[in-house]
N, CA, C and O atoms as a GROMACS GRO file, in nm:
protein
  416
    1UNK      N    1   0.481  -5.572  -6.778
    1UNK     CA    2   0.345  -5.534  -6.784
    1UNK      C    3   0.289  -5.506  -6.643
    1UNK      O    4   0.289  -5.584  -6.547
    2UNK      N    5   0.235  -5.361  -6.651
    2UNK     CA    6   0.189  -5.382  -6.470
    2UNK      C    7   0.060  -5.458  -6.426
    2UNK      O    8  -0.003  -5.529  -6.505
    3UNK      N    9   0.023  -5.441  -6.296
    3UNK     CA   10  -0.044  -5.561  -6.279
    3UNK      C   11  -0.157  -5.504  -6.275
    3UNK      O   12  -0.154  -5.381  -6.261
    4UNK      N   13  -0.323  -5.588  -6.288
    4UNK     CA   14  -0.432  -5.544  -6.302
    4UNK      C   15  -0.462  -5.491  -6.139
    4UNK      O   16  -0.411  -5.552  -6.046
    5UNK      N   17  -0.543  -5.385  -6.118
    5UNK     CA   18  -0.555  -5.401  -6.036
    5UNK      C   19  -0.701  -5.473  -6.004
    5UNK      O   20  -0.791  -5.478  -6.087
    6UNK      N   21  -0.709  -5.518  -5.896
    6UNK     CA   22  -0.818  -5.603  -5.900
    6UNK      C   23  -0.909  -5.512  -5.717
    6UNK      O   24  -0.852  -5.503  -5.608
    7UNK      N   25  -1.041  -5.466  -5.749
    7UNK     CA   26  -1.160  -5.387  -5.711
    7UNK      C   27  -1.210  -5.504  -5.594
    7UNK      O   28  -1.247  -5.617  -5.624
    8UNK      N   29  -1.205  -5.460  -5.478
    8UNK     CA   30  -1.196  -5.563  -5.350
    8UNK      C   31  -1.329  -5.524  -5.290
    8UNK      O   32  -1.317  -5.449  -5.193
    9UNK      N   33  -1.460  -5.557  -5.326
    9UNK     CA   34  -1.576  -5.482  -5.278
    9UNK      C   35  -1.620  -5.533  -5.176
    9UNK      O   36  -1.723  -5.478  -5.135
   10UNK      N   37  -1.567  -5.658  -5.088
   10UNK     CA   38  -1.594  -5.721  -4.956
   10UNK      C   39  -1.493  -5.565  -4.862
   10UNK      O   40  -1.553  -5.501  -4.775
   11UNK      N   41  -1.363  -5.533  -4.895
   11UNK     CA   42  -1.307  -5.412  -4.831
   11UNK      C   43  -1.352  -5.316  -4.810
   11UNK      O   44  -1.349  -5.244  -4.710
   12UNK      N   45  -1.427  -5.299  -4.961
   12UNK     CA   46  -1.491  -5.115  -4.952
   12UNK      C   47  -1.631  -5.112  -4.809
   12UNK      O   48  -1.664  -5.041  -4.714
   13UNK      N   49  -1.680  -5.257  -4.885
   13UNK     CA   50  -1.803  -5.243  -4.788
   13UNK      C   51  -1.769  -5.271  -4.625
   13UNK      O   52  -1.855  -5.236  -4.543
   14UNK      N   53  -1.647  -5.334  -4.577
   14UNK     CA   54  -1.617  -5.302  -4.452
   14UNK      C   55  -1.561  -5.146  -4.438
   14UNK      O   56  -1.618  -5.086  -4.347
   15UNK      N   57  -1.485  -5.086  -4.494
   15UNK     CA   58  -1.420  -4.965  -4.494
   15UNK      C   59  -1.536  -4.855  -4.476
   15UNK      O   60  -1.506  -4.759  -4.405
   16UNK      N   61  -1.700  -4.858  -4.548
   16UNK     CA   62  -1.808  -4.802  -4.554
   16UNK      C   63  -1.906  -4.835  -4.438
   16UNK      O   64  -1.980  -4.740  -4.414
   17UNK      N   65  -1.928  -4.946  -4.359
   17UNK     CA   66  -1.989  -4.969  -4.290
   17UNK      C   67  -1.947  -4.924  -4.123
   17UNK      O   68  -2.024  -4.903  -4.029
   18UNK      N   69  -1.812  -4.919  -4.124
   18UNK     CA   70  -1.771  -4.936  -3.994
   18UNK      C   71  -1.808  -4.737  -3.956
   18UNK      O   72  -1.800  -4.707  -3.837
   19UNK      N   73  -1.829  -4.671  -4.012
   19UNK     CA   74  -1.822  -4.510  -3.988
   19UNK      C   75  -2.003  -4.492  -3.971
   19UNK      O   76  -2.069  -4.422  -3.895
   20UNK      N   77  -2.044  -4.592  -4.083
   20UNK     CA   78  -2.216  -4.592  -4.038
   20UNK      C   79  -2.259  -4.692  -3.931
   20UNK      O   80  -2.376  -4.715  -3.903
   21UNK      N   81  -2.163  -4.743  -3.880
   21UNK     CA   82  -2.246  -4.881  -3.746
   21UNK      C   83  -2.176  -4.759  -3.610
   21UNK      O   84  -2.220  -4.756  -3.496
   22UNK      N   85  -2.093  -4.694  -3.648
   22UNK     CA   86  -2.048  -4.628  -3.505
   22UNK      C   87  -2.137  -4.483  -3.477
   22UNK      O   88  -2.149  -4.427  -3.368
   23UNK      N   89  -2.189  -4.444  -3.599
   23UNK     CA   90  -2.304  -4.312  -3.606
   23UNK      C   91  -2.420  -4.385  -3.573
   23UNK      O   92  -2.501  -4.321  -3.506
   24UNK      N   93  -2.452  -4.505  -3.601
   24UNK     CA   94  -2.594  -4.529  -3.574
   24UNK      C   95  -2.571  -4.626  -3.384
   24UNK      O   96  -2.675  -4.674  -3.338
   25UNK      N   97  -2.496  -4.634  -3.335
   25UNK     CA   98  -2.427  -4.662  -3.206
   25UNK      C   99  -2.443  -4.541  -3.145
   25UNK      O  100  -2.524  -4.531  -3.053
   26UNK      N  101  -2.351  -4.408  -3.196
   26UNK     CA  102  -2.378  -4.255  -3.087
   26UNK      C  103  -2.471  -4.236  -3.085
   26UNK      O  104  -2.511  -4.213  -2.971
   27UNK      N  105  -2.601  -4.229  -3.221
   27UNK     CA  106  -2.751  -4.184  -3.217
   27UNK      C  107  -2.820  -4.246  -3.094
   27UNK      O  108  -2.866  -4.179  -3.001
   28UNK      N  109  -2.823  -4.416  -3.105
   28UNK     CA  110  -2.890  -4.470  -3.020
   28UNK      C  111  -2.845  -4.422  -2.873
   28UNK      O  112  -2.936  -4.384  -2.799
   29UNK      N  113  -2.691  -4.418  -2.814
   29UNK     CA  114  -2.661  -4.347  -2.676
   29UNK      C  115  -2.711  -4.253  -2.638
   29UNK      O  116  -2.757  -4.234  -2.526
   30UNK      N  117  -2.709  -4.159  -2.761
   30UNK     CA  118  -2.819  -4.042  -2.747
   30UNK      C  119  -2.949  -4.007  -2.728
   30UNK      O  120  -3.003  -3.912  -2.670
   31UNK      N  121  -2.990  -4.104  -2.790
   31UNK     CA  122  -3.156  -4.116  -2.770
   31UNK      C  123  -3.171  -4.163  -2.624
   31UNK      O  124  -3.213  -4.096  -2.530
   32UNK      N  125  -3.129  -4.297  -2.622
   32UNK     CA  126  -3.141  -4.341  -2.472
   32UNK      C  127  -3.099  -4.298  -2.380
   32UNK      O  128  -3.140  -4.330  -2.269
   33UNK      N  129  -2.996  -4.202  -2.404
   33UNK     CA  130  -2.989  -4.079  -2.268
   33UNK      C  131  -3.090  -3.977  -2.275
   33UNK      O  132  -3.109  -3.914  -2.170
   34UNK      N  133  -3.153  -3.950  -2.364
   34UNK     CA  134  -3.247  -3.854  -2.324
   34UNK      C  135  -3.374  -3.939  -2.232
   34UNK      O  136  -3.435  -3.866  -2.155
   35UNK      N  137  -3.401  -4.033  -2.234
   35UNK     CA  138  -3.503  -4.106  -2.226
   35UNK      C  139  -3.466  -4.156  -2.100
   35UNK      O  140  -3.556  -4.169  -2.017
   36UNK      N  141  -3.346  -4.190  -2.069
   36UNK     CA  142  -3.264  -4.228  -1.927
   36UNK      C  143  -3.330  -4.106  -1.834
   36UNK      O  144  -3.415  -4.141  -1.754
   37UNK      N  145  -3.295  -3.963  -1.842
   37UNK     CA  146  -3.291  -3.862  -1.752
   37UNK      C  147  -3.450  -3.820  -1.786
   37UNK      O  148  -3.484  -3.731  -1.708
   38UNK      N  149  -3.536  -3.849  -1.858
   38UNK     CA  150  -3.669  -3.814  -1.886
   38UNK      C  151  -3.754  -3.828  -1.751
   38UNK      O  152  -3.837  -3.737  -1.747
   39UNK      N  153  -3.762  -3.940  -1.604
   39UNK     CA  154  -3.846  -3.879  -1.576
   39UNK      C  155  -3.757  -3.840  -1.438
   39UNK      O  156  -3.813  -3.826  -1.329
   40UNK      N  157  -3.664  -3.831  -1.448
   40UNK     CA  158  -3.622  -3.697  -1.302
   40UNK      C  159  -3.641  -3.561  -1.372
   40UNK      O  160  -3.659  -3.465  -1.296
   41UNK      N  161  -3.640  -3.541  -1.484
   41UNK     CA  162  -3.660  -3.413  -1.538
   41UNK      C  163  -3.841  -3.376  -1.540
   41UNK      O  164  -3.883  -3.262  -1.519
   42UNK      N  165  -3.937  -3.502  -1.571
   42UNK     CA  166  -4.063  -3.464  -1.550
   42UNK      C  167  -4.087  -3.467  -1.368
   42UNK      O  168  -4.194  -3.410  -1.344
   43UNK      N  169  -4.054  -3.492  -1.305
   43UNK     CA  170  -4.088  -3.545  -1.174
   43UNK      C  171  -4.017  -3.351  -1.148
   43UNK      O  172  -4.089  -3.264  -1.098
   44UNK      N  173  -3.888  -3.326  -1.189
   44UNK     CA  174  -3.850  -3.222  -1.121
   44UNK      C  175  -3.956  -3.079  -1.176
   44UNK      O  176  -3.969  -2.976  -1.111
   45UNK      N  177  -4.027  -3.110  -1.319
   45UNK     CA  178  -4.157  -2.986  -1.374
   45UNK      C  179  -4.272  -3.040  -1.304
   45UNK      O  180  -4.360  -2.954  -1.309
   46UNK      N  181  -4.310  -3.137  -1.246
   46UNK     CA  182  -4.401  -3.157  -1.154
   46UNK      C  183  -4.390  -3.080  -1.016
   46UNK      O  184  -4.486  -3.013  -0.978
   47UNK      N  185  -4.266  -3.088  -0.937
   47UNK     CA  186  -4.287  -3.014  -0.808
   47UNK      C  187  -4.267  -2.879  -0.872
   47UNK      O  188  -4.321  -2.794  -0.801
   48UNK      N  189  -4.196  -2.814  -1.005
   48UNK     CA  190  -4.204  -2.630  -1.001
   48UNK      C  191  -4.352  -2.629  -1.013
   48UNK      O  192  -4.411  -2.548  -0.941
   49UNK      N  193  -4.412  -2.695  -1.081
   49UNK     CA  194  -4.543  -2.673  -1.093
   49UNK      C  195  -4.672  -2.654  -0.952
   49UNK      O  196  -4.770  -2.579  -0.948
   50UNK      N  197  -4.621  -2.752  -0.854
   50UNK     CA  198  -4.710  -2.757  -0.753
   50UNK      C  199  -4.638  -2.657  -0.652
   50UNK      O  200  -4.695  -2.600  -0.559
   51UNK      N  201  -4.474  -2.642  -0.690
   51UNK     CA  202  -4.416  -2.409  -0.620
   51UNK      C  203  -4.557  -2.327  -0.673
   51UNK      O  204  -4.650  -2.278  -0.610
   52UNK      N  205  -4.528  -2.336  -0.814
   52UNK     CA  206  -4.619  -2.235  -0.869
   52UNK      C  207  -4.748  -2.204  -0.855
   52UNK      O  208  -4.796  -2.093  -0.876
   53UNK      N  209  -4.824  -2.334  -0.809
   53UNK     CA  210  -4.995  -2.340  -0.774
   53UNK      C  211  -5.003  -2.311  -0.603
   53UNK      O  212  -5.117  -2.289  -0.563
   54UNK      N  213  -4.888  -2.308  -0.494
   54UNK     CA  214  -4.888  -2.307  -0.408
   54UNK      C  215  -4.905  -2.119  -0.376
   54UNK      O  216  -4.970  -2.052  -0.296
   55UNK      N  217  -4.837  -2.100  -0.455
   55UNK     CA  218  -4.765  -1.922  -0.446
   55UNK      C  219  -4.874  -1.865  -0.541
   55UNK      O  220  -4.923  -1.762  -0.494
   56UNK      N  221  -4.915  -1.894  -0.638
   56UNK     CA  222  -5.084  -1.884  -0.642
   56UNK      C  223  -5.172  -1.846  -0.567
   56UNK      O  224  -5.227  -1.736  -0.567
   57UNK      N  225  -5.191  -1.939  -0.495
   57UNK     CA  226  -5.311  -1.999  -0.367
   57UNK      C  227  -5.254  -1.839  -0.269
   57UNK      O  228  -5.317  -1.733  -0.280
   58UNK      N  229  -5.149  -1.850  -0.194
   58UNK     CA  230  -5.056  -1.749  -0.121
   58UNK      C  231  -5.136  -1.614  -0.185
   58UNK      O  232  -5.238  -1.560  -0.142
   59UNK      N  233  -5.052  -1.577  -0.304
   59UNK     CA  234  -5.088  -1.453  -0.358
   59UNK      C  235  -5.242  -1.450  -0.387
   59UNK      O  236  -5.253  -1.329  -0.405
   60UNK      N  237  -5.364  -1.498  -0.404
   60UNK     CA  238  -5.474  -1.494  -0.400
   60UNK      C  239  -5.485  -1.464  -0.234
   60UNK      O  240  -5.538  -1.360  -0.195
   61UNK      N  241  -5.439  -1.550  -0.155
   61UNK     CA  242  -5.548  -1.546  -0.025
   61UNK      C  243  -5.471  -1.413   0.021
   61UNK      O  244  -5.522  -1.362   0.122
   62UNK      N  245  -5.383  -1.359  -0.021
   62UNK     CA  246  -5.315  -1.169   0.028
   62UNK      C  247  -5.408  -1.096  -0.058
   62UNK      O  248  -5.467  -0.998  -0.012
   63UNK      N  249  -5.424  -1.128  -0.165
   63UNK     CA  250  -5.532  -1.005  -0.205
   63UNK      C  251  -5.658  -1.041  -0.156
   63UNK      O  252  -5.717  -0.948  -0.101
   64UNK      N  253  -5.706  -1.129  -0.158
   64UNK     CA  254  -5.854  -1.142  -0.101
   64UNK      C  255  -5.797  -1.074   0.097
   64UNK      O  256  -5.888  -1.043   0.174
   65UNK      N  257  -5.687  -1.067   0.133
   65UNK     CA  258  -5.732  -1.020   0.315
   65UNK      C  259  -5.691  -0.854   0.247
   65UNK      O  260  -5.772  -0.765   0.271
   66UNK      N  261  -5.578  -0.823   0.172
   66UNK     CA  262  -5.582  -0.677   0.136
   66UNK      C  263  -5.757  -0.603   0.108
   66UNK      O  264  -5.814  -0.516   0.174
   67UNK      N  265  -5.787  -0.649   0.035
   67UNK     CA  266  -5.904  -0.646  -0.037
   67UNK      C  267  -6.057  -0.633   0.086
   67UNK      O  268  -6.169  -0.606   0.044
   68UNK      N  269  -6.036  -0.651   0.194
   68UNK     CA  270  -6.106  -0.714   0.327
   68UNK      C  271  -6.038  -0.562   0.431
   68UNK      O  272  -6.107  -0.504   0.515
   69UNK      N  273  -5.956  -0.541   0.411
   69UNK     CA  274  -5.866  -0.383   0.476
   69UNK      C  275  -5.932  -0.304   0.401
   69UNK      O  276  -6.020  -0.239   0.456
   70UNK      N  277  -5.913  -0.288   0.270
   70UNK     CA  278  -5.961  -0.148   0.204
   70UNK      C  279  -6.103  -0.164   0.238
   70UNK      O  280  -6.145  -0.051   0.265
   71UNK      N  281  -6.213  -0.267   0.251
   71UNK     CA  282  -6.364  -0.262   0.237
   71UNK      C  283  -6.394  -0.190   0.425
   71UNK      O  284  -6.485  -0.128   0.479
   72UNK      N  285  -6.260  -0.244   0.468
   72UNK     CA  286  -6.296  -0.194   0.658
   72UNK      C  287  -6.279  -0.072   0.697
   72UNK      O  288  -6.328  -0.018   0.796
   73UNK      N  289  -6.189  -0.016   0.596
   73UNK     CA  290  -6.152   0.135   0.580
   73UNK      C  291  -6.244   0.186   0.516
   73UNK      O  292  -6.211   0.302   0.489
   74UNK      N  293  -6.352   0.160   0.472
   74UNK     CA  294  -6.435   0.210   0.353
   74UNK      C  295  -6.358   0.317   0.192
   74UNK      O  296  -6.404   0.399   0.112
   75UNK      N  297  -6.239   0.260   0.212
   75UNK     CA  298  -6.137   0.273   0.102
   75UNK      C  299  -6.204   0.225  -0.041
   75UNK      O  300  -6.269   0.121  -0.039
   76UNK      N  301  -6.198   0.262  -0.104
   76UNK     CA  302  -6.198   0.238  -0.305
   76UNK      C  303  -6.121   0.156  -0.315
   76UNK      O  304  -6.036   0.159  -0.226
   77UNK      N  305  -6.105   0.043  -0.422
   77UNK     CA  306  -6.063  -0.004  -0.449
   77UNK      C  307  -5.944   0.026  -0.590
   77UNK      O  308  -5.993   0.044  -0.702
   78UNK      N  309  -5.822   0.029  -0.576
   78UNK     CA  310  -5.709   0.108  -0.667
   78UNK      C  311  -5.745   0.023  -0.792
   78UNK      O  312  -5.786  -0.088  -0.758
   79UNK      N  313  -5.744   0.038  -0.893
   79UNK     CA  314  -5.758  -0.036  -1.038
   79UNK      C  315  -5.643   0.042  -1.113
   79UNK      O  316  -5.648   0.154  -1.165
   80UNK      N  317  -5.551  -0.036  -1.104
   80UNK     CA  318  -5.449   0.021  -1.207
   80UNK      C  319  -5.410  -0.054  -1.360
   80UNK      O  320  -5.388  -0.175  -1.370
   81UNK      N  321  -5.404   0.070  -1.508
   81UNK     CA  322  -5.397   0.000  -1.612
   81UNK      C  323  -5.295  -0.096  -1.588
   81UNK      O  324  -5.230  -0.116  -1.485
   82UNK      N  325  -5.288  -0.170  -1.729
   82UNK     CA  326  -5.184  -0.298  -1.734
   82UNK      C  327  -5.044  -0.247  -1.750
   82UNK      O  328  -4.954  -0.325  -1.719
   83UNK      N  329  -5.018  -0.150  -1.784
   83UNK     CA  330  -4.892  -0.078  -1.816
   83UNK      C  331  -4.872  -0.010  -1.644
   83UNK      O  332  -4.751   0.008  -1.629
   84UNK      N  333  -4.921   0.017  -1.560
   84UNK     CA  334  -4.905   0.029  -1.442
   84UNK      C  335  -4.893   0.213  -1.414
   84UNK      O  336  -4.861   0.272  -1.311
   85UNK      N  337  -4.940   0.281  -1.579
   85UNK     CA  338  -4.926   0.460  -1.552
   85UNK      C  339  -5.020   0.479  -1.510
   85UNK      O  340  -5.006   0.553  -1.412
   86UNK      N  341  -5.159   0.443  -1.535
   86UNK     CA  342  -5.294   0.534  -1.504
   86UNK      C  343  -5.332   0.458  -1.367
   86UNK      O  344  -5.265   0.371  -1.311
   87UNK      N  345  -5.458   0.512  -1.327
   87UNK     CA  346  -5.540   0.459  -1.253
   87UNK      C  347  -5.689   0.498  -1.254
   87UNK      O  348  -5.713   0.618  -1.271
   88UNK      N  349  -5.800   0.407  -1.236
   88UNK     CA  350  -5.926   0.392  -1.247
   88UNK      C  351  -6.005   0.490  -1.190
   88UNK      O  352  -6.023   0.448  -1.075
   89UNK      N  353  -6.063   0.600  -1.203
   89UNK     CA  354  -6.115   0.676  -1.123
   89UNK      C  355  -6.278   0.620  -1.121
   89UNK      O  356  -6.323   0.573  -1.225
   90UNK      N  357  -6.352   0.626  -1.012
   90UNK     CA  358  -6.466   0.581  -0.995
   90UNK      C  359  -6.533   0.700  -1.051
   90UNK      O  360  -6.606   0.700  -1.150
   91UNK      N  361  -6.501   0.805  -0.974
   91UNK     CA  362  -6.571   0.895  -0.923
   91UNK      C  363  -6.630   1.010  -1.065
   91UNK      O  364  -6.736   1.069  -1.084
   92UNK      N  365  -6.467   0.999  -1.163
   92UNK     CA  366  -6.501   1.031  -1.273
   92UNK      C  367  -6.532   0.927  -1.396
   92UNK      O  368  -6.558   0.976  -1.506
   93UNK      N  369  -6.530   0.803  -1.382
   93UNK     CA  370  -6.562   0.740  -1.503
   93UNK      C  371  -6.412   0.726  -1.586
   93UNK      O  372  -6.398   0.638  -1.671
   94UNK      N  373  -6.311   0.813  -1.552
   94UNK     CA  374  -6.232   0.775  -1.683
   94UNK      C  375  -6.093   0.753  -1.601
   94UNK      O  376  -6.090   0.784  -1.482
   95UNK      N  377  -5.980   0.700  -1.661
   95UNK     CA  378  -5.835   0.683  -1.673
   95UNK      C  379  -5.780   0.822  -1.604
   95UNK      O  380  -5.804   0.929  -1.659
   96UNK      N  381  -5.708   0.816  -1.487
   96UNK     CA  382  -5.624   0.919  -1.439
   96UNK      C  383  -5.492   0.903  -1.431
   96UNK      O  384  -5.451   0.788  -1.410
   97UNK      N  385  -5.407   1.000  -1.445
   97UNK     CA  386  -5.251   0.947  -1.397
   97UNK      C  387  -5.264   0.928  -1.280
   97UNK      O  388  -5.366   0.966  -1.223
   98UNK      N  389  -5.116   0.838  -1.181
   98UNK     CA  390  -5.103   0.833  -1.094
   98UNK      C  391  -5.043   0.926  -0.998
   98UNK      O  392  -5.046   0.939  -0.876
   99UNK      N  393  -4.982   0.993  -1.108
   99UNK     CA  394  -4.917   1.140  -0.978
   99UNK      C  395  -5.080   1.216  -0.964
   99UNK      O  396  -5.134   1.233  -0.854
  100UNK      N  397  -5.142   1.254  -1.095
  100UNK     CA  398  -5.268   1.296  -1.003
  100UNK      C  399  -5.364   1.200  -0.923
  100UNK      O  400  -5.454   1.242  -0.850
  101UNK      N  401  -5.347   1.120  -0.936
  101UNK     CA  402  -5.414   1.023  -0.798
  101UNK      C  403  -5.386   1.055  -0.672
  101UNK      O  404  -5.461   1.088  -0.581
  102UNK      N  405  -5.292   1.044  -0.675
  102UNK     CA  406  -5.162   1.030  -0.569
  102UNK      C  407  -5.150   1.178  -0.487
  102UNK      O  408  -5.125   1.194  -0.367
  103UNK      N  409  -5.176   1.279  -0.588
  103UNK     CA  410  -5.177   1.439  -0.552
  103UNK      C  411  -5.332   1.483  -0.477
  103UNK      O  412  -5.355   1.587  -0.416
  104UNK      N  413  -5.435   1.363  -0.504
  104UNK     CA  414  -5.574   1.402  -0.397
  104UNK      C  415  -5.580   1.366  -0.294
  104UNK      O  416  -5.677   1.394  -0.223
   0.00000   0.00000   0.00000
């Protein structure tokens, strides 16, 4: 007669646990490495940020002395659309190309 087999549920539940205690082990490494390198990574968007407000400041104080040349020249001031084809004519009120700008 063969033998019963007999259902070992102290096994299964080690055999089941050990694949979920080592996934919930990588998660946590994972988490806590993000959180490890979190603030050299904010400290390093803090100084691009104070590049970016510096070169700001820079590019403002060049157009405000450009801007100080054209008024000494008694020059117009260029207004060009956002797409960078036309340009602002005072003189007529409306949108000109730049080759005819450029051609007076």
């Amino acid at each position: 007669m063969p033998k019963k087999k007999h259902f070992d549920f102290k096994k299964v539940l080690l055999i089941g646990s050990v694949p979920t205690v080592l996934g919930a082990v990588g998660f946590m490494a994972v988490n806590l490495a993000t959180y490890i390198n979190l603030p050299p990574r904010v400290l390093a968007v803090e100084k691009d940020t104070s590049d970016i407000k510096q070169l700001l400041f820079k590019q403002e104080v060049y157009n405000q002395a450009v801007q100080d040349i054209l008024k000494q020249n008694n020059q117009e001031e260029v207004v060009y659309s956002p797409d960078g084809r036309f340009v602002w004519s005072q003189e007529e009120n409306k949108w000109i190309s730049r080759k005819e700008y450029e051609a007076r």
